[in-house]
C-alpha positions, 0 to 999 in steps of 0.5 A: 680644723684644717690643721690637725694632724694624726698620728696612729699607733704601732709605728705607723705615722699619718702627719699628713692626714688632716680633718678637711681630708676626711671630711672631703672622702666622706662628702665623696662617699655619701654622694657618690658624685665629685660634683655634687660633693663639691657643691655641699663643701663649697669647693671646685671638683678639681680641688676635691679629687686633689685632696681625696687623692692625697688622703689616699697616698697618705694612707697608701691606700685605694679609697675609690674607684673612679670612672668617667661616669661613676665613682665606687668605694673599694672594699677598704673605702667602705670600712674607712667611711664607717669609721671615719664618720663615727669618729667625726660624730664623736668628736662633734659630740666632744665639741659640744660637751665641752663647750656646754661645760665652759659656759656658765649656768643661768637659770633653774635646774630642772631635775625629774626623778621617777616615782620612788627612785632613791628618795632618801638619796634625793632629799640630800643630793638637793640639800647639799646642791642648794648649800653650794648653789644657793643663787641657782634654782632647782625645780624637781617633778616626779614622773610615773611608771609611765615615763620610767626616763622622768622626762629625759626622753622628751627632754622635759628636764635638764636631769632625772633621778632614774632607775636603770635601764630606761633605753636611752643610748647616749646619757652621761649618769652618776650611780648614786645608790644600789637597792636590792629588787625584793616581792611584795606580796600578800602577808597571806601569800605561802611565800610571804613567810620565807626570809628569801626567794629565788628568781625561780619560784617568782616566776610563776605568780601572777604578776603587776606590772608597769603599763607599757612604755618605751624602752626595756623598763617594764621588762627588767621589773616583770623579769622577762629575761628569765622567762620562757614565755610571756609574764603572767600580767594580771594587772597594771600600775602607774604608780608604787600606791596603786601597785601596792594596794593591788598586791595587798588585795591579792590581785598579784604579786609584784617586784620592787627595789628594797626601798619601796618596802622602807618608804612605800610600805602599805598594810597588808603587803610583805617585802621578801628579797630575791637573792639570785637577782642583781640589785638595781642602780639609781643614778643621776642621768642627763644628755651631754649637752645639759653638762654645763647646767648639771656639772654642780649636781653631777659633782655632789653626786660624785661625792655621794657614790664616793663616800658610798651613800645607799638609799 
């Protein structure tokens, strides 16, 4: 690492800034003491403020404050860190993915999907991966409404099928499919009969929602952000059968992807699309560091949005 040079855009040229000079401010900037950041790099205070102050004529720039007693960040020392630090986390996240795609995958993928996501689109996104993969395992769990993440939260898979959003910062995801969001409703209900609906007049109805989970999940599918005040919730479901039966009942009404109607449909329950929603994604997701295990499944994913397979 020592040796990396930078070279920053619009003319200006920083040959002499090195990652150890980055990394010796930021141990500055986190301590606020030269002693004690030389303590945490295993190096002389001396040779510390030495290469501070190098970083700091290569940028020609004031970085710190220093008096006998304290040291300060200046205005500019404040914004640098921020950056700099950012810029070494990415670049460890960098270093690790690559380094997890370099090695070779041994045992069994671990591949959750969340209850009723993309499930025609699952059944050839395995095929596919066991014709070229026949020597690696594949296992798949389905999760419910209670874990919307199919087991990415509590790193229970190494890759979930999932409908978005989930909450998650950080995930590497392939979009496999794009499913309008319809009502199910009572075939009785006075809505039922129309060809579609507006966001407006779902609203109003009570409404099954998914029981609470972390993230924005319950949210999207209740359509809080169209809402004034909290969603009429009569009832929760953890699953597409307990949810389907409390709409057939007519306990409420509920909104679903389009698929739900093709794989999920129950008696006495209609599907009505609603036309001023957004549809939703299915997407193949998994953390950065799986990338070495995931890369095959990831690239029959690829081909499969490529050549615009929906569910």
């Amino acid at each position: 690492m020592n040796g990396r040079k930078f070279r920053a855009g619009g003319g200006v040229n920083l040959e002499n800034v090195n990652l150890r000079q980055i990394e010796a401010f930021l141990a500055v900037a986190e301590e606020m003491h030269f002693g004690r950041a030389a303590q945490r790099l295993f190096v002389s205070a001396p040779w510390l403020s030495h290469t501070v102050k190098d970083l700091e004529r290569s940028l020609n720039v004031e970085l710190l404050i220093r008096t006998t007693r304290s040291v300060e960040l200046t205005p500019a020392g404040t914004v640098f860190a921020a950056l700099a630090s950012q810029v070494l986390t990415d670049l460890a996240m960098a270093i690790r993915t690559t380094h997890s795609v370099s090695v070779t995958p041994r045992g069994a993928l671990k591949l959750g999907y969340s209850h009723g996501a993309g499930l025609e689109v699952i059944a050839r996104l395995l095929r596919t991966y066991h014709q070229r993969q026949p020597h690696i395992g594949i296992e798949s769990e389905e999760f419910d409404f209670t874990d919307p993440s199919a087991g990415l939260r509590d790193n229970l898979v190494n890759a979930s099928v999932i409908r978005h959003p989930v909450g998650l910062a950080g995930l590497v995801s392939v979009d496999l499919a794009t499913e309008r969001r319809v009502a199910s409703l009572p075939d009785d209900h006075p809505l039922a009969a129309r060809e579609s609906l507006s966001v407006a007049e779902i609203l109003p109805e009570p409404i099954v929602a998914a029981p609470e989970s972390p993230g924005p999940w319950r949210d999207y599918w209740i359509l809080t952000e169209y809402r004034a005040g909290p969603a009429p919730v009569v009832a929760e479901a953890s699953t597409l059968d307990a949810e389907m039966l409390l709409v057939s009942r007519g306990v409420g009404i509920s909104v679903t992807s389009e698929a739900v109607g093709l794989w999920y449909r129950r008696p006495g329950v209609t599907f009505v699309p609603i036309h001023d929603l957004p549809p939703c994604v299915v997407s193949l997701a998994w953390w950065p560091e799986d990338t070495g295990l995931v890369a095959p499944l990831a690239e029959v994913a690829n081909e499969f949005r490529s050549a615009g397979i929906d569910a």
